[in-house]
Structure formats: C-alpha cells, structure tokens
C-alpha positions in Angstrom: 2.1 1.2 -5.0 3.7 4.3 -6.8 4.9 3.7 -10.2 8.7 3.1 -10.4 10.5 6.0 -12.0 14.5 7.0 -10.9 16.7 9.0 -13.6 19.4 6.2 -13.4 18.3 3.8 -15.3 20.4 1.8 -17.6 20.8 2.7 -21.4 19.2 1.0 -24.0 20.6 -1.3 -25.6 18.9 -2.4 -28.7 18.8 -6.0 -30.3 19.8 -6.4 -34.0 16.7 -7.5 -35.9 15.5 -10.8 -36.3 15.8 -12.8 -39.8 12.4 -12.5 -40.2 11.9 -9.1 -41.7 9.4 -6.4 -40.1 9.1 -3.6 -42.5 8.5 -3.4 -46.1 10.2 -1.4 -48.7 8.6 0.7 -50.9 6.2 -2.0 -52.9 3.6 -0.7 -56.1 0.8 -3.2 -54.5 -1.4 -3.1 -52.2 -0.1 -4.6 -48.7 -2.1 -6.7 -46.8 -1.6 -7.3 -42.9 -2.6 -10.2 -40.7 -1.6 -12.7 -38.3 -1.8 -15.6 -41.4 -0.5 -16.2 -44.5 -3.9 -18.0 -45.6 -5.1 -14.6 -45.7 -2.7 -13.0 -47.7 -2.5 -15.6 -50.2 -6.4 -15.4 -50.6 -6.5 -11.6 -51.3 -3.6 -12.0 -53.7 -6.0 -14.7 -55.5 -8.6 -12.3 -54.7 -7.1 -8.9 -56.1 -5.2 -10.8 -58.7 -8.5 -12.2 -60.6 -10.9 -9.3 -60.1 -8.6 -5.9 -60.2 -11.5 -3.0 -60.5 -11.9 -3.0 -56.4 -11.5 0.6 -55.2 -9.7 0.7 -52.6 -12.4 1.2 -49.5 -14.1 -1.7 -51.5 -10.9 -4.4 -50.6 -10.6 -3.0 -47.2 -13.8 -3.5 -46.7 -13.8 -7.3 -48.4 -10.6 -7.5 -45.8 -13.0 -6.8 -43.0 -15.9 -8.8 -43.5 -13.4 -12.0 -44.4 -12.3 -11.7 -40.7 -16.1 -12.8 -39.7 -15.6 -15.9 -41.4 -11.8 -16.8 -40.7 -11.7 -15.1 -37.3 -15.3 -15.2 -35.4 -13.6 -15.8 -32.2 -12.7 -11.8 -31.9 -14.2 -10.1 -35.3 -17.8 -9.3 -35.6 -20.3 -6.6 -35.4 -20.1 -6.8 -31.5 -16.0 -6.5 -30.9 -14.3 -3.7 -29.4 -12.8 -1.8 -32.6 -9.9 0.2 -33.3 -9.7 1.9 -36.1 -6.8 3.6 -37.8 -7.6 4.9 -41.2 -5.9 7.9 -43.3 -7.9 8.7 -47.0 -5.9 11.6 -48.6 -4.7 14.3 -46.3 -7.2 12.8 -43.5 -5.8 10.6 -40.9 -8.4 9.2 -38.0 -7.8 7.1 -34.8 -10.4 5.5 -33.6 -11.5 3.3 -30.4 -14.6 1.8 -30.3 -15.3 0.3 -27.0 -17.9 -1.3 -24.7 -20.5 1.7 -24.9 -21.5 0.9 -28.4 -23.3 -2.4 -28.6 -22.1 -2.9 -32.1 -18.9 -1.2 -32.2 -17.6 -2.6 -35.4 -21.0 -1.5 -37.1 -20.5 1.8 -35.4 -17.0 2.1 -36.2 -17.8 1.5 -40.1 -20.9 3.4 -40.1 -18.7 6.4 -38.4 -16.5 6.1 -42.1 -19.9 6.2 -43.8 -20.7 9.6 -41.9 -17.3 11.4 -42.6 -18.0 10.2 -46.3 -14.7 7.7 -46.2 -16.9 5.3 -47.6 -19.5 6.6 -50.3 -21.8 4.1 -50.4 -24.2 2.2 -47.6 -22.8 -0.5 -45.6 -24.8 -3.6 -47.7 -23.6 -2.5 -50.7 -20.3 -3.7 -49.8 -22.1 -6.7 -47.4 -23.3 -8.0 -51.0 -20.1 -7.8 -52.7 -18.5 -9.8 -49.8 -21.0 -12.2 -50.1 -20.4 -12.8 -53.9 -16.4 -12.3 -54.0 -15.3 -13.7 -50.7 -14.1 -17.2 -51.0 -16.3 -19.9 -50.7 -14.3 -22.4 -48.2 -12.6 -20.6 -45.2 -8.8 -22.3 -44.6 -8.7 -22.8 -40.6 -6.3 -20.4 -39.0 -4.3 -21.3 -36.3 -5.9 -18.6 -34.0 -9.4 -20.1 -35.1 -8.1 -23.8 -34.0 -6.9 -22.9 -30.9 -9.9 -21.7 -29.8 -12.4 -23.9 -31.2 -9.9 -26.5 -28.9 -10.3 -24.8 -25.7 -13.8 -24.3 -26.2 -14.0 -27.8 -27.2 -16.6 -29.3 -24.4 -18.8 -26.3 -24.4 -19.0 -26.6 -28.6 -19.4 -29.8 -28.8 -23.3 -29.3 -27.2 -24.1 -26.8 -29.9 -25.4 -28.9 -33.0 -24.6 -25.7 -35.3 -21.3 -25.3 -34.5 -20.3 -28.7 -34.6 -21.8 -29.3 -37.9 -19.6 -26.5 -39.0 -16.2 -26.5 -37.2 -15.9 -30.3 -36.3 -15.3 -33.3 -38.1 -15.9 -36.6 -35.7 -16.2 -35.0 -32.8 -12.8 -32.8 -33.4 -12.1 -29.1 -34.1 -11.1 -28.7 -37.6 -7.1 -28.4 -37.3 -5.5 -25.8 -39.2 -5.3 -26.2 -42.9 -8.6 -27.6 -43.5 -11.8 -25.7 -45.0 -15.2 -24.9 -43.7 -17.9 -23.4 -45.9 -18.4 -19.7 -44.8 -22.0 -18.0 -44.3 -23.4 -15.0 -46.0 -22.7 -12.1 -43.5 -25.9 -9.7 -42.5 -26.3 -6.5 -40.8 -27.2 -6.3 -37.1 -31.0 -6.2 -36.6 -30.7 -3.0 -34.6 -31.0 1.0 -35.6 -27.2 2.5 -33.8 -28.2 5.4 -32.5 -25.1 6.0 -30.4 -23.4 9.1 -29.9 -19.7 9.7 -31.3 -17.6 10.5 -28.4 -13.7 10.6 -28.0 -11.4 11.9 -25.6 -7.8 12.3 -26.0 -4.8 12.6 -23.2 -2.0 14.6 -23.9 2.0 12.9 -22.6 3.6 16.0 -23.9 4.4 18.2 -26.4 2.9 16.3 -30.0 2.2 13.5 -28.0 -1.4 11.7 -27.7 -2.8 8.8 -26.5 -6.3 7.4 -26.0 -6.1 6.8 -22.3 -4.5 8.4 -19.4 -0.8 7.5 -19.5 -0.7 10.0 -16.4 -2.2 7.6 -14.3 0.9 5.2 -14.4 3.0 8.3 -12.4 0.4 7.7 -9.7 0.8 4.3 -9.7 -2.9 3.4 -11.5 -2.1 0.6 -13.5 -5.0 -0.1 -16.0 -4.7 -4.2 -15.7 -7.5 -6.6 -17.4 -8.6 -9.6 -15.9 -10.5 -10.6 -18.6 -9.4 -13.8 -21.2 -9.4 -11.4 -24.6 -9.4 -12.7 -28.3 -7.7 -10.3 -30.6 -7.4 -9.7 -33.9 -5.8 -6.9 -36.1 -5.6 -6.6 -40.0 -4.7 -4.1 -42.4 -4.7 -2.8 -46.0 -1.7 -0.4 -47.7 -2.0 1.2 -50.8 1.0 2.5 -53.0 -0.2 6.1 -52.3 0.1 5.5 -48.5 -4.1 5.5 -47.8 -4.0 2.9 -45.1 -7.1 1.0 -42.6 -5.7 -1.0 -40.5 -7.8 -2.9 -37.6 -7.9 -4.4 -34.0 -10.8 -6.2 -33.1 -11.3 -8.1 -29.7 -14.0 -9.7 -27.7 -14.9 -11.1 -24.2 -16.8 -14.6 -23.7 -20.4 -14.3 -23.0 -23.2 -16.4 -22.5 -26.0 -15.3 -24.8 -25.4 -14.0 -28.4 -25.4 -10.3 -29.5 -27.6 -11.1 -32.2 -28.9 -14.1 -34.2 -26.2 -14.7 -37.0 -23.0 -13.9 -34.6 -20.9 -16.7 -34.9 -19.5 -17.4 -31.3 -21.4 -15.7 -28.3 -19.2 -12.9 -27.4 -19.3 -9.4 -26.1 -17.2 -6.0 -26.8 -14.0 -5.9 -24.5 -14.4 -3.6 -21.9 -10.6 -3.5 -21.5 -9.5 0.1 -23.6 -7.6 -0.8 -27.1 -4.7 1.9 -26.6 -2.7 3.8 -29.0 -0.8 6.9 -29.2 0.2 9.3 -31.6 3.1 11.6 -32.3 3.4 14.4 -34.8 5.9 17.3 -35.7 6.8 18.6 -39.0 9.1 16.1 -40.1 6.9 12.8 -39.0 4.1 10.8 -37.5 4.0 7.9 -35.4 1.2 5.7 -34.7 1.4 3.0 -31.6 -0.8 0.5 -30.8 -0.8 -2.1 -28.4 -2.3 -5.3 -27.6 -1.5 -8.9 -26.5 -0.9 -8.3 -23.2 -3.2 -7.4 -19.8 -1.9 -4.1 -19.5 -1.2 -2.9 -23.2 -1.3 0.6 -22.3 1.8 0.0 -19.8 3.7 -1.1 -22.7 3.2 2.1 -24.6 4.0 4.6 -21.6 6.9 2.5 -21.7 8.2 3.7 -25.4 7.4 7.2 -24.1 9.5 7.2 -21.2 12.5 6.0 -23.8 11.9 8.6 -26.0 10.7 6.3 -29.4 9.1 10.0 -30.0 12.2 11.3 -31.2 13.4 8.8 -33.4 14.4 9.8 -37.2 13.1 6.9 -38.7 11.2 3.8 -39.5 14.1 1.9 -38.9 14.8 3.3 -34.9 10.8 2.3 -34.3 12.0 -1.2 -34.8 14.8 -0.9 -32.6 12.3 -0.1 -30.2 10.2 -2.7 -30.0 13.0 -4.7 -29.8 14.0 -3.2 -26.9 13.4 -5.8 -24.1 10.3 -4.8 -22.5 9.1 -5.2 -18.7 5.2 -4.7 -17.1 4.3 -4.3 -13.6 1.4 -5.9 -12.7 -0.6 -6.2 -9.0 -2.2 -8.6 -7.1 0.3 -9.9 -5.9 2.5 -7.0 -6.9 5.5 -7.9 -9.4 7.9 -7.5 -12.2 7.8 -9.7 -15.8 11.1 -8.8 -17.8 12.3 -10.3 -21.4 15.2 -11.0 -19.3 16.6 -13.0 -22.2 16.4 -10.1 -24.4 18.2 -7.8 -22.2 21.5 -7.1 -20.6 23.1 -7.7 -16.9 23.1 -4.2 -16.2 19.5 -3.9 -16.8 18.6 -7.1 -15.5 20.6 -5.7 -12.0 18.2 -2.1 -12.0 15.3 -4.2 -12.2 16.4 -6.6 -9.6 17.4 -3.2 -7.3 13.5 -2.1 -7.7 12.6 -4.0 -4.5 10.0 -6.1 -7.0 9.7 -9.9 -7.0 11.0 -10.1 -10.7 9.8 -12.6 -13.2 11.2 -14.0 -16.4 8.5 -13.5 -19.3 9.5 -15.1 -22.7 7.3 -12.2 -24.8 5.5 -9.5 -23.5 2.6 -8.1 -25.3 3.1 -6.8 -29.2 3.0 -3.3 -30.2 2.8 -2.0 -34.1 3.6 1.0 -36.0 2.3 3.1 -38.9 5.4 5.5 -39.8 4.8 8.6 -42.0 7.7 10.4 -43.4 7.8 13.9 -44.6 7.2 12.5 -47.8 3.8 11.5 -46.8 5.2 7.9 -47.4 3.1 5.3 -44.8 5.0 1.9 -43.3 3.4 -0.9 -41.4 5.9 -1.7 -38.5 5.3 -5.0 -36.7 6.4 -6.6 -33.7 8.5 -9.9 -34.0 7.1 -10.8 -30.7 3.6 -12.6 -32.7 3.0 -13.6 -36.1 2.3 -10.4 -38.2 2.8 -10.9 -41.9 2.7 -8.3 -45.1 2.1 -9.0 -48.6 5.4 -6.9 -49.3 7.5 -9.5 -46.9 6.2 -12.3 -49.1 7.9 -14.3 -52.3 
C-alpha cells in the first residue's frame, strides 16, 4: 500500500479553540504539567511550603512522584523521552527498549552532561523525605488497577496496597507511597541517537520518509503513557514521556507493576530557524509518528507563532492504519469538503472521536519557552489554574 499523497487536497480549515485554555501566558512561577490536577495542587503545596528547591531539584521531585502516583507507565524500566533545555542547551532525548533501565539511563545521561550536579540518590533521598506521604489516586492509576483487577487481586502486595475489600481504590482516595531505590544494576549502556532529516530545519527521531513508501510504523502493543513537565520563568524546561508494555516477571525487586520498556519509538520532531523553535511530540495513538508527518505535510513548520501551533492541533486529524487497511478521520471536527477527499481515497473510512494527542514546546526569538497542549486528553498547567 503506497502512502496517499495528491496536491489537491482541501484547505485547512482550522477550529476556534475550545473554552478550556491550552497555553499559558507569561506566568513568574514555575509551571507544572500533567494529566491531573492532584498533581499540581501537591507541588503547589509542595513548592509553596519549602521554596529553596533549585530548579533540577523540583524536576527531579516531579519525576520520582510519578513512581508513586503513576506506576502503571513511570519507573526505572519505561521507555523515556526526554526534552530538557538548561541555559543556552536544549536536548531531545528517546530512550527506548535497548536500555534495560531507560529512565535511570535517561537521568544518569543529565548527570554525564553535568545538567544535574549531584548523584542520582542524593535527589532519591530528598524525594523520600519531601514527597507526600499519601498518594491521591489518579484516574489513569484507577483505570488500570480496574482492568487488571483479576490478575491483582492474587498478588497479596498489591492488594494490601491499592484495594480496599476486594476493590481498586477509586479516584480521590489515598494510598501510603514507598520509599523509591535505585535499580540493583551497574548501566553500562552506550549513548546512541540517530536523527532523520524531513527538510530544511526539520528533524525528527524516526524516519518520516518511510510513510512516502507506504511503511507505516503501527504498534500492536496495549501501551501506558505518561508525560509530565516543569517550566521555569527563565524558560529552562524538562518535560517527560514515560510508557511501558505489560510483562510477566518484574524488572527488578521494588518496581511497582511488572512491566517492560515500549518497544514502540516515542517520536518527536524538531524545527529551528532564526526566528523560532518548535518541539512535537506525539503519543496516544498506535501510530504517533503518522500524526506528526502529518503536521509536516501542512506546513505547522512555518507558523509565526504559539498561537498557529494550536490551530494546528486542532486541525482534525486522520491516520491510516493496516491490517485490514483503512482510514480513521475526526470527521466531526472537519468539513464536507474534506470529509469528500478522504472518501475519494478509495479507503474504507472510519469515524474516530479523538485521534492520538500531540504537544508543543514553542521558543520565540526572545528565548521565551510555552508548553502547548492538545485538547484531545487531559493536560493541565499550573499557569491555567485559579
């Protein structure tokens, strides 16, 4: 099957935003990301009662709290991508499958480029005593401990822990969190990336090219995602995307939830000229990279600003997947005209209520940083928030 490309296809046509608002204004706080609010209003608690944190130290404390309110897709063994810019530095990162740790190796790769000065249980120990004692239940967290319901409710551990009479803990109750430990294991693993170039200032950690040839990189596999962030006034920024398969055995003794890295890439691209840079990511969806080579092909890359990105992922989006070979289209975000293209593709076409979420870190020529989000999931920002 070739990949479906024709130079008539319809113009865009761009929703106005939702009422819920996607990107912040200029804030003098730090902005913290994630897909709950229990989050944010703990690190406000958090950063409100003990202000002498650097800031690597509350990223960091961000990081680790995602073991305890997230174990279903953050610990030392998920796929990580990392997108991180100290100073004049910016690095894009994606951990995958051929590290057995990748979070640990993703961290320990900060400690090597001396982004963060100190070693790794130095900051372990201040999680330990800062970090709340009770961990709220997140919706993400409820959901899963619910479809893994049966299987749990054998393990004497996690029942004790997550399940009151025989029931997950629902959303909005507590659990009393664990002390978090390194990995029993020396990472030895090489640091190797390979970037792929669209075009001109464009990057992207896979090879879009393959779509033209009609190489669609689908995953099969059930993932659990996570993604998190932390914004300072001065525009330094880490922001996160964890993820992990279902295993049998455990990586190692203390890991929550038996899990393995994703061997499914965690795509993102970048652009950069004089005047800006653009950071995509992509997730939420079984062929995220699609969604980005997507963007491309509409030219997000020369938007003026933060503004147009939003428009963007507005846009209503479509993903051809195989197997049996079809369409899936936000046909209720679209327009008749486009609806009729797709329709003219020869492709069974399917109506898909939200395909996939893709974020964006804006930098202006003012070397001002934005966290863009996608209305499509629950992303929320300490900015956004009365």
């Amino acid at each position: 099957m070739a990949y479906l490309e024709t130079t008539t296809k319809p113009k865009l046509r761009f929703e106005l935003p939702a009422s819920k608002p996607s990107i912040c204004k200029r804030s003098d706080k730090d902005n913290i990301i994630h897909s709950s609010l229990f989050t944010i209003n703990d690190f406000n608690r958090l950063f409100k009662k003990y202000n002498n944190f650097t800031f690597i130290e509350k990223a960091l404390l961000l990081t680790f709290y995602q073991f305890q309110a997230r174990p279903d897709s953050t610990d030392w063994g998920s796929r990580t991508q990392l997108h991180i810019r100290s100073g004049d530095k910016v690095f894009n990162y994606d951990f995958g499958a051929n590290y057995k740790f990748p979070l640990y190796r993703a961290l320990l790769k900060l400690k090597e480029d001396k982004l963060i000065p100190k070693n790794l249980s130095h900051y372990i120990h201040i999680a330990n005593k800062y970090l709340p004692k009770k961990i709220l239940i997140q919706n993400q967290l409820n959901q899963y401990l619910e479809e893994h319901k049966q299987t749990f409710l054998k393990n004497q551990e996690i029942v004790d822990k997550f399940f009151k009479l025989d029931k997950p803990l629902q959303k909005g109750e507590t659990y009393l969190r664990s002390n978090i430990r390194l990995p029993r294991a020396k990472v030895k693993e090489d640091i190797s990336f390979q970037t792929f170039t669209l075009d001109k200032n464009f990057t992207c950690s896979f090879d879009a090219n393959l779509y033209k040839k009609g190489i669609f990189l689908i995953n099969n596999k059930r993932e659990y995602e996570n993604y998190f962030g932390l914004f300072d006034k001065d525009g330094d920024y880490i922001f996160i995307i964890t993820k992990k398969v279902e295993s049998v055995n455990k990586l190692y003794d203390t890991q929550t939830f038996a899990g393995m890295p994703s061997p499914a890439l965690s795509p993102y691209c970048v652009f950069q000229d004089k005047e800006k840079r653009l950071s995509l990511m992509a997730l939420n969806s079984r062929d995220p990279g699609q969604l980005l080579y997507h963007l491309y092909n509409y030219k997000i890359q020369e938007v003026n600003n933060k503004t147009e990105v939003l428009n963007y992922f507005n846009f209503p989006r479509h993903q051809f997947l195989t197997n049996p070979s079809r369409l899936l289209y936000e046909s209720n975000k679209g327009s008749e005209e486009q609806l009729r293209y797709f329709l003219s593709l020869d492709f069974p076409v399917y109506h898909a209520e939200k395909l996939g979420a893709v974020f964006g870190l804006w930098q202006d020529s003012n070397n001002r940083t934005s966290f863009i989000g996608d209305q499509r999931v629950d992303v929320f920002q300490t900015c956004l928030e009365k």
